[in-house]
C-alpha positions in Angstrom: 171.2 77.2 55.8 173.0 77.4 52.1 169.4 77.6 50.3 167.9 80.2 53.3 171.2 82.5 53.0 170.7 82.5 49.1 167.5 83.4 49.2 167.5 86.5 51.7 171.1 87.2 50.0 168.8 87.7 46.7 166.0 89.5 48.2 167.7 91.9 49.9 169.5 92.6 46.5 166.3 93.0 44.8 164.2 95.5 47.6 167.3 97.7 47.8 167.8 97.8 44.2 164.4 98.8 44.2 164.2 101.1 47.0 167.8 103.0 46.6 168.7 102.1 42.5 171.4 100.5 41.6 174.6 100.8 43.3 177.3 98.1 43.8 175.8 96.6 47.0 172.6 95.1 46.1 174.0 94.2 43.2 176.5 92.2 44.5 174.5 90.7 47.0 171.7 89.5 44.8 174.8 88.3 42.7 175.8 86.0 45.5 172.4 85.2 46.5 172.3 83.7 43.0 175.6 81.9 43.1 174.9 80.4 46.4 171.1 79.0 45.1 172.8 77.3 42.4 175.4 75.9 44.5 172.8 74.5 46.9 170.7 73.1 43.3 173.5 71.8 42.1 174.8 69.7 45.2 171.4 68.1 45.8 171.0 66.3 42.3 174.1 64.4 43.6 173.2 63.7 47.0 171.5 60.4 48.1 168.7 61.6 50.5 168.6 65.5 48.8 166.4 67.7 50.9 164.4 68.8 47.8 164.3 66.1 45.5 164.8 67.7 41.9 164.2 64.6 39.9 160.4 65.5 40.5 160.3 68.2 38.3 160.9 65.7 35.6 157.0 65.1 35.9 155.0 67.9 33.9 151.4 67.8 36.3 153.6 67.6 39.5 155.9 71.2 38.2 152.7 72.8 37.1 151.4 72.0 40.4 154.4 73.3 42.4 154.2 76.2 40.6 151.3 76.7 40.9 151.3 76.9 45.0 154.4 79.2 44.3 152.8 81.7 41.8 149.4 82.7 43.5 151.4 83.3 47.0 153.5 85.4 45.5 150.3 87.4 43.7 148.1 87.2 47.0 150.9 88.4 49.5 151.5 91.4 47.5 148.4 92.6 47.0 147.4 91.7 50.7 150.5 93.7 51.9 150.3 96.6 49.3 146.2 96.7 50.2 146.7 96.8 53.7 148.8 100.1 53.3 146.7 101.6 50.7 143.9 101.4 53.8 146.0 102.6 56.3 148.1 105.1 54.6 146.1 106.1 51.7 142.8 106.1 53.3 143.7 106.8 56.8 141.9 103.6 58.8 142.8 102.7 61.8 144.3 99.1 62.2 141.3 97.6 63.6 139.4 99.1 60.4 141.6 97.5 57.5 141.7 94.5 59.8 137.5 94.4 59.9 137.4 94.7 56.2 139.3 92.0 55.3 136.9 89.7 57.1 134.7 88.9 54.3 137.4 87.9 52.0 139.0 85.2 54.9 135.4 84.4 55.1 135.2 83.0 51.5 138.5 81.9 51.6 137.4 79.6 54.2 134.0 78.9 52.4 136.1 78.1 49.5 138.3 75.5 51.2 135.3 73.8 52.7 133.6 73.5 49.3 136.9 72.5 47.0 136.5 68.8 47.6 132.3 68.8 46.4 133.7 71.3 43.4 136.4 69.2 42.6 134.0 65.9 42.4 132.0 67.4 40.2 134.4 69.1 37.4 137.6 67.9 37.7 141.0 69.2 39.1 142.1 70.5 35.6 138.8 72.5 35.6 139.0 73.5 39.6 142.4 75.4 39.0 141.0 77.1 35.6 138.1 78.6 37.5 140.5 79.9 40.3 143.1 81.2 38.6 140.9 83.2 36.4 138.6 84.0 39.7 141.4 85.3 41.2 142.5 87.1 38.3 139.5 89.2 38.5 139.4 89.2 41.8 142.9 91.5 41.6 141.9 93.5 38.9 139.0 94.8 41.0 141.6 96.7 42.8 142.3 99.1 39.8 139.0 101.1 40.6 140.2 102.5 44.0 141.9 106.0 44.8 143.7 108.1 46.5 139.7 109.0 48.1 137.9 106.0 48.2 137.8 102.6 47.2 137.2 100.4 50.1 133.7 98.7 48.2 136.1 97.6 45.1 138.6 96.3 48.5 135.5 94.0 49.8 134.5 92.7 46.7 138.5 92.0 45.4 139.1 90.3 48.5 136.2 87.7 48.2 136.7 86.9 44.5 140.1 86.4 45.1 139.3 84.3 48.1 137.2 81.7 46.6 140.1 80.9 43.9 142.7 81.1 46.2 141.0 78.8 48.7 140.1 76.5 45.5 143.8 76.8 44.8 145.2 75.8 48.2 143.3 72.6 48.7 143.9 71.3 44.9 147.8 72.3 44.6 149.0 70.0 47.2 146.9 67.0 46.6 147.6 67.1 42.7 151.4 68.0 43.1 151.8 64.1 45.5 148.7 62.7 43.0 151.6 63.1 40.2 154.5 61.2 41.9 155.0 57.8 43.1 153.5 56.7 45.9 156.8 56.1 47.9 158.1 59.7 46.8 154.7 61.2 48.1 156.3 62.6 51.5 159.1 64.5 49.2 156.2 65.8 47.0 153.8 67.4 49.4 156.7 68.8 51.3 158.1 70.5 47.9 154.5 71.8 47.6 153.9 72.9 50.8 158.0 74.9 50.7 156.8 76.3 47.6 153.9 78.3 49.1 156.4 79.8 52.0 159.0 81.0 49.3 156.2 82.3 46.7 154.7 84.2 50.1 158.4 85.9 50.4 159.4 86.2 46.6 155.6 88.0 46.5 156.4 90.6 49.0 159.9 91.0 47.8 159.7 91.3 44.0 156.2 92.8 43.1 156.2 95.1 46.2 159.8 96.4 45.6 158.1 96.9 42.0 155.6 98.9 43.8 158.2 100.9 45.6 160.4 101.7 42.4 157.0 103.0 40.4 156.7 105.3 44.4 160.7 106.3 43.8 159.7 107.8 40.3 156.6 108.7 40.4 156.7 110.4 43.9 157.9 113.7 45.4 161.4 111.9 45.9 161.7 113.1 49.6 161.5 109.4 51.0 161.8 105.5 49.6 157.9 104.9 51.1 155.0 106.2 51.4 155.1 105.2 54.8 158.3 107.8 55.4 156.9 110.7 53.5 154.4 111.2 55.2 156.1 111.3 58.3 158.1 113.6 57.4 157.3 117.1 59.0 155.2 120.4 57.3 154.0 118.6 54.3 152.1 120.5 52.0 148.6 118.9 51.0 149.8 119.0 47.3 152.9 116.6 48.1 151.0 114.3 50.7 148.6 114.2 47.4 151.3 113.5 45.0 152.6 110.9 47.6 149.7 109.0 47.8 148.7 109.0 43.8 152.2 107.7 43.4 151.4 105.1 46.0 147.9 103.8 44.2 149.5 104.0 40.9 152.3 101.0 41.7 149.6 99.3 43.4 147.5 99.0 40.2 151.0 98.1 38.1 151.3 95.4 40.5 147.4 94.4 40.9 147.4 94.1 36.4 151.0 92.0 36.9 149.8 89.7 39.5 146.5 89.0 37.5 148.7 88.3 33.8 150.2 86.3 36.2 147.4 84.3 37.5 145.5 84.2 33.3 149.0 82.5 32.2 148.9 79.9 34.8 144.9 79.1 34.3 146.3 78.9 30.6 149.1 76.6 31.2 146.5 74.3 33.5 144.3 74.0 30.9 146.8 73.4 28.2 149.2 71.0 30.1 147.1 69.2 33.0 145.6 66.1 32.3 141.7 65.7 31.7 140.4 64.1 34.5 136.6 64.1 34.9 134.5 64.3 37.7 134.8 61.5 40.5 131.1 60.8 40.1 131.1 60.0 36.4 133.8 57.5 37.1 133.6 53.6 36.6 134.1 51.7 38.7 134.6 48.0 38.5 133.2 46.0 41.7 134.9 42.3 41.8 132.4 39.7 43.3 132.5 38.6 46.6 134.7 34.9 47.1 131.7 33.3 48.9 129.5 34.4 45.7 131.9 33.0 43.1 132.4 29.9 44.9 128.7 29.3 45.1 128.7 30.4 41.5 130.7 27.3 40.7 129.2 23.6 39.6 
């Protein structure tokens, strides 16, 4: 309860601040948010049976890993929620239409999950994750193409980039994060990883689209905090719904170039900080002879 109250305390702070600009509310909250996360971090390093286990960190491979589950959620929730109004609100599809094209993109995700294992036999973890964060990375920055008239081709072919690394990233997080730890703290691991992903999902939505809304706040015609609410409003001129919608596409490329810095730093940090391992099959492997064999090997 403590670490879920801080965390929707914070961002709640941070999508008003966002949405509204600063006043004493979301400051405040955020404020408390912040107080009552380090009051929870604090009072698990001195439990005995801690819910999140903070002595892990300790390891270098196992934070990069954590991270690294926390980071790309944050990135691909964004751009899937920001994308999914550009489509519908920018573009004017229906639903079922913004939910048809973003078909081929779970299609290589899923491609991409089945695959990781072959992949990662052949080159290495260390090597997997550099290839997906930089896939993904220009998978993102595909996005900066589209408009205010078209753009759903540059959509498509984001979405299945960005796919492959992030199911390359999914299936390699988790099994190097409990790969790093001892064996007996393995369960504590993989359930640090698999938090990590929820909160980066939330933290994703929160901070880089409130980042999207605050470009829409000054950039737009400043009759509503959304898109979504401008245009409801009633007898719009064409050059406002216009300005709207620019504004719009405009904080979704801000956030499209963050999220892929985002994703070149952490292929950076995987290739400067995780260790070398090489591929499965050019591993030795050192078969002991059988006990019948080296007893009949004996005078």
């Amino acid at each position: 309860m403590t670490s879920a109250g801080g965390l929707l305390l914070t961002i709640y702070g941070i999508k008003h601040l966002a949405a509204d600009g600063i006043s004493a509310l979301p400051i405040t909250t955020m404020i408390v948010g912040i107080a009552v996360l380090t009051f929870f971090g604090l009072r698990q390093r001195h439990l005995d049976n801690p819910l999140i286990d903070f002595s892990l960190f300790r390891d270098r491979v196992f934070t990069i890993a954590v991270v690294t589950g926390l980071l790309p959620l944050a990135a691909w929730s964004a751009a899937a929620y920001l994308s999914g109004i550009y489509l519908q609100s920018v573009l004017n599809l229906s639903v079922l239409h913004a939910a048809l094209l973003a078909l081929p993109g779970a299609a290589a995700l899923t491609l991409s999950c089945i695959v990781t294992p072959a992949v990662v036999e052949r080159i290495g973890k260390r090597a997997a994750l550099l290839v997906c964060h930089f896939s993904i990375a220009g998978g993102l920055l595909l996005l900066l193409p589209t408009t205010v008239t078209g753009g759903i081709g540059w959509y498509i072919a984001s979405t299945v980039i960005a796919g492959l690394g992030y199911g390359v990233s999914f299936a390699v997080v988790a099994d190097t994060a409990v790969g790093a730890v001892p064996a007996g703290r393995a369960g504590s691991a993989g359930a640090i990883a698999e938090t990590s992903n929820e909160i980066g999902n939330a933290l994703g939505i929160a901070i880089l689209g409130s980042l999207a809304a605050l470009l829409f706040r000054l950039q737009g015609p400043d009759l509503a905090p959304t898109l979504d609410e401008t245009l409801q409003l009633p007898s719009l001129l064409p050059s406002v719904i216009q300005d709207a919608k620019s504004a719009f596409v405009t904080g979704l490329h801000v956030v499209v170039v963050a999220a892929s810095l985002l994703h070149a730093a952490l292929g950076t940090a995987a290739l400067r900080w995780l260790p070398k391992s090489a591929p499965e099959e050019q591993t030795t492997e050192v078969h002991e002879e059988p006990a019948e064999e080296r007893m009949a090997s004996r005078p």
